[in-house]
C-alpha positions, 0 to 999 in steps of 0.5 A: 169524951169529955168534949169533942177534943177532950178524953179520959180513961183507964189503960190496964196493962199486964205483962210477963217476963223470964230470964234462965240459964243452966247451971252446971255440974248439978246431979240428977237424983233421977238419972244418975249423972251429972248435968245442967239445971235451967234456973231462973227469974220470972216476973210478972207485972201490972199497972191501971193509968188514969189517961187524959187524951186530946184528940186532935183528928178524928173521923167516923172510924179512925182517931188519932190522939195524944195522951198523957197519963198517971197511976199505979203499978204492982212488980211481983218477981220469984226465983225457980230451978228445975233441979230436983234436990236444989233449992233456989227461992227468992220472993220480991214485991216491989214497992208500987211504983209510979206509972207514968205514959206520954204517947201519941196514938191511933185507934181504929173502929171496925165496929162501933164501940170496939177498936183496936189501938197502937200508940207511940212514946213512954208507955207503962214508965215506972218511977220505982223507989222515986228515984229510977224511971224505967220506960217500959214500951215505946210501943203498945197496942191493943184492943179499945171500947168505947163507952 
């Protein structure tokens, strides 16, 4: 707290995502015949914000704020197969994106220096390529501390 109204801090986030489907009609060296492969992507990303909050209600264990927030972020996606003599690879690192946040939210305090939080609005946005803004979560929640 900066003040009694004003705040700054860091949200770190991360995340994981998959999309699969099967291919059909490959052969399975193991058991002969032919069937499905699942095939994919998987990504996984991160982002570190620097957070500006005014907290507009607070009590002893409850504050509600408002937030605004810029800082960075890493995009890491890969390709995989399941099929044992095919071979599907691709690599991609995005360039880092610009992560953005604009959310209302409330943090509780079960324990003096420890809460939880859950919050409303873009969160973990990313301008990627400075030109495409993907808005990410409308809702985050997590675990807060309070130093």
């Amino acid at each position: 707290m900066l003040s009694k109204k004003f705040g700054v801090g860091i949200n770190a986030s991360f995340s994981q995502s998959k999309i699969n489907w099967l291919e059909e009609g490959g052969y399975d060296t193991i058991q002969q015949v032919y069937r499905a492969f699942e095939q994919g992507i998987k990504a996984y990303e991160v982002s570190f914000t620097l957070r500006g909050n005014y907290h507009f209600w607070k009590r002893k264990q409850i504050d509600s704020y408002a937030g605004l927030g810029i800082g960075y972020g890493y995009i890491h996606m890969w390709s995989y197969t399941l099929a044992h003599t095919t071979r599907f690879s691709i690599v991609y690192d995005f360039p880092p994106p610009l992560s953005l946040e604009c959310t209302w939210g409330i943090k509780y305090f079960p324990i003096k220096n420890l809460g939880v939080f859950a919050e409303l609005g873009l969160g973990k946005s990313f301008l990627l390529f400075n030109k495409y803004f993907i808005p990410e979560a409308l809702a985050q929640g997590g675990i807060t501390i309070k130093l």
